[in-house]
PyMOL Python script that loads the backbone (N, CA, C, O; Angstrom):
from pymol import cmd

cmd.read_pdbstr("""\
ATOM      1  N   UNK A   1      -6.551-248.714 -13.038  1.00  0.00           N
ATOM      2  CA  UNK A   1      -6.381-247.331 -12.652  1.00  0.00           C
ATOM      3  C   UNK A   1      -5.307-246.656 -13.500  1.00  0.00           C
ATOM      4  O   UNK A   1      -5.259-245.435 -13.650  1.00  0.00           O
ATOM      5  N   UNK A   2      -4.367-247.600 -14.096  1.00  0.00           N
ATOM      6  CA  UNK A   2      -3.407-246.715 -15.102  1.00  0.00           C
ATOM      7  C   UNK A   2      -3.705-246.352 -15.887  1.00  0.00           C
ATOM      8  O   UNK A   2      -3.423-245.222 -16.287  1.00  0.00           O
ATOM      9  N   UNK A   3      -4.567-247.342 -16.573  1.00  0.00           N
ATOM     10  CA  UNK A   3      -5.129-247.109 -17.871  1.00  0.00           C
ATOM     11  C   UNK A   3      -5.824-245.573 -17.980  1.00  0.00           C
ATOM     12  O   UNK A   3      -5.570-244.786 -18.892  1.00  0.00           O
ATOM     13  N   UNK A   4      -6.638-245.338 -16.999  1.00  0.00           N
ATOM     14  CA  UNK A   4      -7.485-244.679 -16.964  1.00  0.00           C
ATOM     15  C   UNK A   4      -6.616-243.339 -16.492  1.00  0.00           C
ATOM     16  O   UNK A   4      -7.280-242.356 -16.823  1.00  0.00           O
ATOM     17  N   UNK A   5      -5.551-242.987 -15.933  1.00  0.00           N
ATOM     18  CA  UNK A   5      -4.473-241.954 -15.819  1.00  0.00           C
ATOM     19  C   UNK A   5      -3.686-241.963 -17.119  1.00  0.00           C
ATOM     20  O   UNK A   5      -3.576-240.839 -17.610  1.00  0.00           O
ATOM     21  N   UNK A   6      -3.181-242.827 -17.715  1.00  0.00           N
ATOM     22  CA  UNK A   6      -2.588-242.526 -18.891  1.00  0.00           C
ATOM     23  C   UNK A   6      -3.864-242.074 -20.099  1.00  0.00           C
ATOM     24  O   UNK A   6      -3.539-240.969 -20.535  1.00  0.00           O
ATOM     25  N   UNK A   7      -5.031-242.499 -20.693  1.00  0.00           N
ATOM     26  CA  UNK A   7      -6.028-241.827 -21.220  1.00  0.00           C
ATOM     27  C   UNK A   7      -6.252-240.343 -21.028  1.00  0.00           C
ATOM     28  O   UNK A   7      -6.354-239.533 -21.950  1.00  0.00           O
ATOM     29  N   UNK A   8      -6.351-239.929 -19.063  1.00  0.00           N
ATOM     30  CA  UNK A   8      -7.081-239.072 -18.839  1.00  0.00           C
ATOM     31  C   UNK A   8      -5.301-237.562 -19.119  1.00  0.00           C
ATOM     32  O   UNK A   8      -5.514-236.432 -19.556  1.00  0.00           O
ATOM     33  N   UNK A   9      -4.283-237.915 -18.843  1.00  0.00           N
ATOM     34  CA  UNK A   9      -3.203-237.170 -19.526  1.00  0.00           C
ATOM     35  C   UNK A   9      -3.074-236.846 -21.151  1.00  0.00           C
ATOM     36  O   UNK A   9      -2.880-235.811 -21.787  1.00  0.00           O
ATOM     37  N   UNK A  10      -3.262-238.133 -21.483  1.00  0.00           N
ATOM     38  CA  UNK A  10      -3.436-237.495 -23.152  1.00  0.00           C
ATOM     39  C   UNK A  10      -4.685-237.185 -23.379  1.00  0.00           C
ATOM     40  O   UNK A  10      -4.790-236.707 -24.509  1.00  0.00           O
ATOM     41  N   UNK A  11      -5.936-237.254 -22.676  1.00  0.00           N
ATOM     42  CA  UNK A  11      -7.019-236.284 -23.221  1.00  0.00           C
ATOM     43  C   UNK A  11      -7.163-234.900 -23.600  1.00  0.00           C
ATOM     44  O   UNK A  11      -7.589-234.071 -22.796  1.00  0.00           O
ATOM     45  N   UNK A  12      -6.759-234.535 -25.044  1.00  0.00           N
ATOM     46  CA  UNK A  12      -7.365-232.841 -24.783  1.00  0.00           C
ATOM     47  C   UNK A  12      -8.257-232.264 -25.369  1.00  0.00           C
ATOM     48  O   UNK A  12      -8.069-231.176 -25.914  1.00  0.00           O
ATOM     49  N   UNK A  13      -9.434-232.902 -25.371  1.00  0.00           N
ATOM     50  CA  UNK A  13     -10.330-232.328 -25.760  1.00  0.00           C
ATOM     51  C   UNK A  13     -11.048-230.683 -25.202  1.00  0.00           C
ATOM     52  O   UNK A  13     -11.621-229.816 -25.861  1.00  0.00           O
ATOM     53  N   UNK A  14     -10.804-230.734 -24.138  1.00  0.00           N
ATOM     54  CA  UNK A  14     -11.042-229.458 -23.246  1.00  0.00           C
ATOM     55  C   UNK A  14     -10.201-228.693 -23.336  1.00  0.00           C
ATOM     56  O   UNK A  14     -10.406-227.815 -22.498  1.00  0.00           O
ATOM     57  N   UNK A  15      -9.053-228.442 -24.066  1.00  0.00           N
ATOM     58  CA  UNK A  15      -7.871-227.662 -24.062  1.00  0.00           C
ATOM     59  C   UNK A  15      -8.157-226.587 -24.706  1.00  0.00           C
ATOM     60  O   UNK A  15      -7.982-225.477 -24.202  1.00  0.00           O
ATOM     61  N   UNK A  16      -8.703-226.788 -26.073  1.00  0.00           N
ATOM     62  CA  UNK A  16      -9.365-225.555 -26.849  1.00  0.00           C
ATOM     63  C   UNK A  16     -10.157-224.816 -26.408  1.00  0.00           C
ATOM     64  O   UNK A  16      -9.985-223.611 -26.590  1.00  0.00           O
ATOM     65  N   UNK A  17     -11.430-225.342 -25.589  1.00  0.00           N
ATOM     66  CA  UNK A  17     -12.414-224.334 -24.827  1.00  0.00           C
ATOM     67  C   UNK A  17     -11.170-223.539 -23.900  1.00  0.00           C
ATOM     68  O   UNK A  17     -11.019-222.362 -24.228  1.00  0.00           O
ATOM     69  N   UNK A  18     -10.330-223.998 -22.868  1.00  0.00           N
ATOM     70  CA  UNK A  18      -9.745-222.947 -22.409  1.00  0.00           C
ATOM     71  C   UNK A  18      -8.895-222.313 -23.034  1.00  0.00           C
ATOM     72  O   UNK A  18      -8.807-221.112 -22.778  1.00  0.00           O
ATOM     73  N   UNK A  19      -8.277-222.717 -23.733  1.00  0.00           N
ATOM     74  CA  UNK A  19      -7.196-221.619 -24.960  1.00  0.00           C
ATOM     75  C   UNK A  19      -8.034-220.122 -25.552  1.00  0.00           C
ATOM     76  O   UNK A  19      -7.701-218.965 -25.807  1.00  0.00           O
ATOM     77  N   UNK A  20      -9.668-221.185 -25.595  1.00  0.00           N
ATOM     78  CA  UNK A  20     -10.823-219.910 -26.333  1.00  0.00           C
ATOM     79  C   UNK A  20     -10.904-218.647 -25.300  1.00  0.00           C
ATOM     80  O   UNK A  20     -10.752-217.442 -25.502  1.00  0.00           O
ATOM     81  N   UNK A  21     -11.231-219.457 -24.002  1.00  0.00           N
ATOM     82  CA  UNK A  21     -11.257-218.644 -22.841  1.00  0.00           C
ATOM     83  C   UNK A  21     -10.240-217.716 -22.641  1.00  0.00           C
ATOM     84  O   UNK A  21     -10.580-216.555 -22.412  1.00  0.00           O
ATOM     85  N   UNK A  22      -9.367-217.926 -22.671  1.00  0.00           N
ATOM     86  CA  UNK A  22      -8.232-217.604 -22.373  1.00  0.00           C
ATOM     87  C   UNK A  22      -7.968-215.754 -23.489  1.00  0.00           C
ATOM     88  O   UNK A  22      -7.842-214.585 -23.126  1.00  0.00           O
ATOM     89  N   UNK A  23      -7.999-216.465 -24.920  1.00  0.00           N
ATOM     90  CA  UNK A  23      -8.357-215.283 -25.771  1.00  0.00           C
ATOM     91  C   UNK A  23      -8.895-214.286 -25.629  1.00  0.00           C
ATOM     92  O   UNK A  23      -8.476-213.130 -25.702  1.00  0.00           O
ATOM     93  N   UNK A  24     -10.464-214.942 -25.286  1.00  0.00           N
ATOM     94  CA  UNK A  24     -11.530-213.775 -25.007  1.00  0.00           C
ATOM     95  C   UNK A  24     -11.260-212.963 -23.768  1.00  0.00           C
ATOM     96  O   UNK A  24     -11.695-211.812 -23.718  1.00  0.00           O
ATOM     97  N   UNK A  25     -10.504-213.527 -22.657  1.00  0.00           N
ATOM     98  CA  UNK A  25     -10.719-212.204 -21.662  1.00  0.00           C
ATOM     99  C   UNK A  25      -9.665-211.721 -21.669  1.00  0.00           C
ATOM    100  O   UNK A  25      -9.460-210.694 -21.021  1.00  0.00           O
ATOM    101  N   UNK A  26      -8.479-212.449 -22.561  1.00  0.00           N
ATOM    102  CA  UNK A  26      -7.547-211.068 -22.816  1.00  0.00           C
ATOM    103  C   UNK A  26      -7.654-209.548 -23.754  1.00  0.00           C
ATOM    104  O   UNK A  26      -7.226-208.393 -23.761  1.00  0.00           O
ATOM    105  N   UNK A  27      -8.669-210.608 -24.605  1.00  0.00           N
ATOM    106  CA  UNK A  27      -9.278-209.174 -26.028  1.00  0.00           C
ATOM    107  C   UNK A  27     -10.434-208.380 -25.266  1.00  0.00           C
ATOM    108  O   UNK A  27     -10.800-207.306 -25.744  1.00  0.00           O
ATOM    109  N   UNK A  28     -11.098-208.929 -23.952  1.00  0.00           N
ATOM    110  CA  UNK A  28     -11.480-208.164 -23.567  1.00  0.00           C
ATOM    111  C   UNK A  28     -11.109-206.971 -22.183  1.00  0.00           C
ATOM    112  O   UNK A  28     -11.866-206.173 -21.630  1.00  0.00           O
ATOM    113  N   UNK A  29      -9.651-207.261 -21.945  1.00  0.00           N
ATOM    114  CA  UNK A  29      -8.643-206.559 -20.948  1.00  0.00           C
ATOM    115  C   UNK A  29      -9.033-205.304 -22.152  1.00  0.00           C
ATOM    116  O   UNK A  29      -9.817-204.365 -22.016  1.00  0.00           O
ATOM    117  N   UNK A  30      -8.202-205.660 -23.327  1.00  0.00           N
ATOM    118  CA  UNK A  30      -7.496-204.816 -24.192  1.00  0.00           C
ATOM    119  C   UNK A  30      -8.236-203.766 -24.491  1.00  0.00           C
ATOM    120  O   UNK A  30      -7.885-202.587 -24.526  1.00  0.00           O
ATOM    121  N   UNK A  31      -9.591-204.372 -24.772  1.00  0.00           N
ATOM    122  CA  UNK A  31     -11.028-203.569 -25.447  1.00  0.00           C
ATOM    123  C   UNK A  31     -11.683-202.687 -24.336  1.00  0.00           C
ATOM    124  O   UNK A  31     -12.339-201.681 -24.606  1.00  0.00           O
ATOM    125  N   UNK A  32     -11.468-203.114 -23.135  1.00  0.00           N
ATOM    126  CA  UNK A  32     -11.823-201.806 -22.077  1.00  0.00           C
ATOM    127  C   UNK A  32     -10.642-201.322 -21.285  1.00  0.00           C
ATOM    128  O   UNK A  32     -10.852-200.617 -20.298  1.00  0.00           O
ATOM    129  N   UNK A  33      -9.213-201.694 -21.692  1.00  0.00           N
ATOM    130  CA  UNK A  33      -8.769-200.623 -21.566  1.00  0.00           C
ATOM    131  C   UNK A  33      -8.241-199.223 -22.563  1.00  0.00           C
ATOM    132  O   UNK A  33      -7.818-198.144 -22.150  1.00  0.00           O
ATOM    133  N   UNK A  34      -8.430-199.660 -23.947  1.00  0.00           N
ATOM    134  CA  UNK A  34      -8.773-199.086 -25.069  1.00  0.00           C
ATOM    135  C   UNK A  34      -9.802-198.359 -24.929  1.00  0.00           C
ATOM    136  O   UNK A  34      -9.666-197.193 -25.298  1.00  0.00           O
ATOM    137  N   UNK A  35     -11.010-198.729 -24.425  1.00  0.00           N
ATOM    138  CA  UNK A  35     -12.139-197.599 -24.331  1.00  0.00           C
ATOM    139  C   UNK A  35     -11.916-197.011 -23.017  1.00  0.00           C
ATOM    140  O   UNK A  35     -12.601-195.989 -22.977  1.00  0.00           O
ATOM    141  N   UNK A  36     -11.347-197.153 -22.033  1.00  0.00           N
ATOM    142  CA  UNK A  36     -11.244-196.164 -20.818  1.00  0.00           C
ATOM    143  C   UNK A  36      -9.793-194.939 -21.521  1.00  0.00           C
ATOM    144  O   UNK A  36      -9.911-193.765 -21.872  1.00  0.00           O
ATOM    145  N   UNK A  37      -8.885-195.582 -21.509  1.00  0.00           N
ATOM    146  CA  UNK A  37      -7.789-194.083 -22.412  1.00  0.00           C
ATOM    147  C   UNK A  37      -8.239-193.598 -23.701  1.00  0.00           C
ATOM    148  O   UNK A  37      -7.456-192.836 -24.268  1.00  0.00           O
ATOM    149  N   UNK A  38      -9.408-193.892 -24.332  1.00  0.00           N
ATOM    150  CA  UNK A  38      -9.896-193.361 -25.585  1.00  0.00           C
ATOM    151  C   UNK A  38     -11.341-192.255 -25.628  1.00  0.00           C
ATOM    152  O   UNK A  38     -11.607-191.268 -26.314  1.00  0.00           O
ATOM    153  N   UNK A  39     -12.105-193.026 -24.475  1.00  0.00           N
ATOM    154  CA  UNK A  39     -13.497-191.684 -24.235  1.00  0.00           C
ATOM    155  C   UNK A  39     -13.267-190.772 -23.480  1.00  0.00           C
ATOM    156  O   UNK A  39     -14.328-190.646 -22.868  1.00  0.00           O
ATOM    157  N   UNK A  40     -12.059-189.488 -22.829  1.00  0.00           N
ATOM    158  CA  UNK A  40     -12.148-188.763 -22.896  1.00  0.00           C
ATOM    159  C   UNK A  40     -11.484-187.780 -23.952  1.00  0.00           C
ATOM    160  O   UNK A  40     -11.553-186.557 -23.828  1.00  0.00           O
ATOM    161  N   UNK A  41     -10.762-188.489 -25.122  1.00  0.00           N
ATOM    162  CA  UNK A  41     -10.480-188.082 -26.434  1.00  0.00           C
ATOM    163  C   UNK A  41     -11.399-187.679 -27.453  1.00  0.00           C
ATOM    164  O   UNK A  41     -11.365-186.747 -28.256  1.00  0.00           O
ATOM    165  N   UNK A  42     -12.507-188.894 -27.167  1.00  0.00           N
ATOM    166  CA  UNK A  42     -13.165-188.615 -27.953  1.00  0.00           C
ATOM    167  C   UNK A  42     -14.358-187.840 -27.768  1.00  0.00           C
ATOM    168  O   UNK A  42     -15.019-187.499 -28.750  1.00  0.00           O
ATOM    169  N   UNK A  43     -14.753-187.476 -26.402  1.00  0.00           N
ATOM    170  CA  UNK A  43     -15.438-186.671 -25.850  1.00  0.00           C
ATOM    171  C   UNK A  43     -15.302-185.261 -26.380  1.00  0.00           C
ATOM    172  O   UNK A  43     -16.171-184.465 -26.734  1.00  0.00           O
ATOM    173  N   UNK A  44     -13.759-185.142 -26.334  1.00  0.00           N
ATOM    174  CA  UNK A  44     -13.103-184.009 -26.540  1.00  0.00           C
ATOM    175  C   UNK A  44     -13.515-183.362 -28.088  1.00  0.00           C
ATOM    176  O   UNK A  44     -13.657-182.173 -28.374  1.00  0.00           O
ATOM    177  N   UNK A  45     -13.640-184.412 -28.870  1.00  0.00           N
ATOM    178  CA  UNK A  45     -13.623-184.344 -30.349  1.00  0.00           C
ATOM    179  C   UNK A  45     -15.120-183.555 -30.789  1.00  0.00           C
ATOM    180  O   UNK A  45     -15.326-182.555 -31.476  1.00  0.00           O
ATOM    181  N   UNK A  46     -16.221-184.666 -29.925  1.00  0.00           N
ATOM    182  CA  UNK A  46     -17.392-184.049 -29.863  1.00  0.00           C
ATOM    183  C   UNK A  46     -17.627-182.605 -29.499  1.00  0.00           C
ATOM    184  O   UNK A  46     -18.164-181.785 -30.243  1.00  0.00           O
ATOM    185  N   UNK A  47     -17.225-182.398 -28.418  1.00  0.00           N
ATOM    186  CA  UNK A  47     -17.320-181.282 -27.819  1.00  0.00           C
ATOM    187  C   UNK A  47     -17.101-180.094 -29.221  1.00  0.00           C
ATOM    188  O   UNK A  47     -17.912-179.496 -29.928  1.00  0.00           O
ATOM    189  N   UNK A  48     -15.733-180.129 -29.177  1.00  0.00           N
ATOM    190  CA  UNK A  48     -15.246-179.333 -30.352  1.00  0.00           C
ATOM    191  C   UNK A  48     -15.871-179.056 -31.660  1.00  0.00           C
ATOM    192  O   UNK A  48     -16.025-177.962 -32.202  1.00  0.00           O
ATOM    193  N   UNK A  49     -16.237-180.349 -32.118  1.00  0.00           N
ATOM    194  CA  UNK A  49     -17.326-180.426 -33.515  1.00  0.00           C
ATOM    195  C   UNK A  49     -18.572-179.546 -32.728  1.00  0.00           C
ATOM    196  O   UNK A  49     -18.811-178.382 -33.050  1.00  0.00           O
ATOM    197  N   UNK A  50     -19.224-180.160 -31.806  1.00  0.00           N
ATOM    198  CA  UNK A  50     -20.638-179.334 -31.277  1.00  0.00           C
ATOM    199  C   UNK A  50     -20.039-177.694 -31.168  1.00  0.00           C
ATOM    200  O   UNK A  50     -20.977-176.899 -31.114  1.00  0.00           O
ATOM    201  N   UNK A  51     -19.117-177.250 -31.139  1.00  0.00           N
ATOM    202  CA  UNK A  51     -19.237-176.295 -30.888  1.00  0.00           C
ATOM    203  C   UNK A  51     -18.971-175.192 -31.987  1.00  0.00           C
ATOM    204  O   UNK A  51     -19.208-173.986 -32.065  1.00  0.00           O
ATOM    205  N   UNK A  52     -18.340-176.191 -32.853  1.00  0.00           N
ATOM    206  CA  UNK A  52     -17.959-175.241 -34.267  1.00  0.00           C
ATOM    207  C   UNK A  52     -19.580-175.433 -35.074  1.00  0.00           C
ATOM    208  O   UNK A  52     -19.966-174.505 -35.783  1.00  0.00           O
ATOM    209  N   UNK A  53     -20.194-176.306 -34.956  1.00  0.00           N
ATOM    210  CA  UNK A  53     -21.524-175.861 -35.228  1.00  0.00           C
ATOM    211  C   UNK A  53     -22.478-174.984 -35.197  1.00  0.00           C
ATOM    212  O   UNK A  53     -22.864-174.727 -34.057  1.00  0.00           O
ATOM    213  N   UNK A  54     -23.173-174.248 -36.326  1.00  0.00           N
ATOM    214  CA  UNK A  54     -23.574-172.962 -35.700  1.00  0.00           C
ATOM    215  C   UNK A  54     -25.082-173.117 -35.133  1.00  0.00           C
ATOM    216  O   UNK A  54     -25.853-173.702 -35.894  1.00  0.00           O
ATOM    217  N   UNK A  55     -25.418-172.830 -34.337  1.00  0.00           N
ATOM    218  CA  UNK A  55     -26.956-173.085 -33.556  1.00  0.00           C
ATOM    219  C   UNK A  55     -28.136-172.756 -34.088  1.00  0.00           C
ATOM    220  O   UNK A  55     -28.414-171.557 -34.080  1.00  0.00           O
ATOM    221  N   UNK A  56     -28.833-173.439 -34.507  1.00  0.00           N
ATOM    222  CA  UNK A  56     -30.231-172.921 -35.125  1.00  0.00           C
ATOM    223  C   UNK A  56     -31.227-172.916 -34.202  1.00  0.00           C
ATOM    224  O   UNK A  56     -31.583-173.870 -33.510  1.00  0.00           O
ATOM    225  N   UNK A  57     -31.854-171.339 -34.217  1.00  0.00           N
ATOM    226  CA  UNK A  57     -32.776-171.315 -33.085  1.00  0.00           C
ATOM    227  C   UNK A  57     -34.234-171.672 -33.632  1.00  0.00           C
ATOM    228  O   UNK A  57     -35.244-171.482 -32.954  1.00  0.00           O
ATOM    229  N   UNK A  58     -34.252-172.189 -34.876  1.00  0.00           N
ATOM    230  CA  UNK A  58     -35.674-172.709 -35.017  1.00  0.00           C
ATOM    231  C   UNK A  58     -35.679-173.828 -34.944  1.00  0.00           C
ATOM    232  O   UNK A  58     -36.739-174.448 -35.034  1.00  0.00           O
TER     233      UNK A  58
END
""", "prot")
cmd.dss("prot")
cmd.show_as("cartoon", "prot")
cmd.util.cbc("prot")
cmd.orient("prot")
């Protein structure tokens, strides 16, 4: 049974998948909260461009 506790402590093969994990749902905190304080900026931008556009009625 020691054997098999001292092996299963220095095993880390699984360490990287969660380190990966770990990455990804912080880049993905970042990436939607980047797009929630950024689309009504850029809404804004549109708007403005659409409107300096001049309208073609054909």
């Amino acid at each position: 049974m020691k054997t098999f506790l001292d092996r299963f402590m220095r095993d880390q093969t699984g360490a990287t998948a969660v380190e990966y994990a770990l990455i990804c749902a912080l880049i993905s905190i970042v990436l939607i909260s980047a797009y929630s304080a950024l689309t009504p900026k850029i809404a804004a931008v549109f708007e403005k461009v659409g409107n300096a556009v001049p309208q073609s009625d054909g």
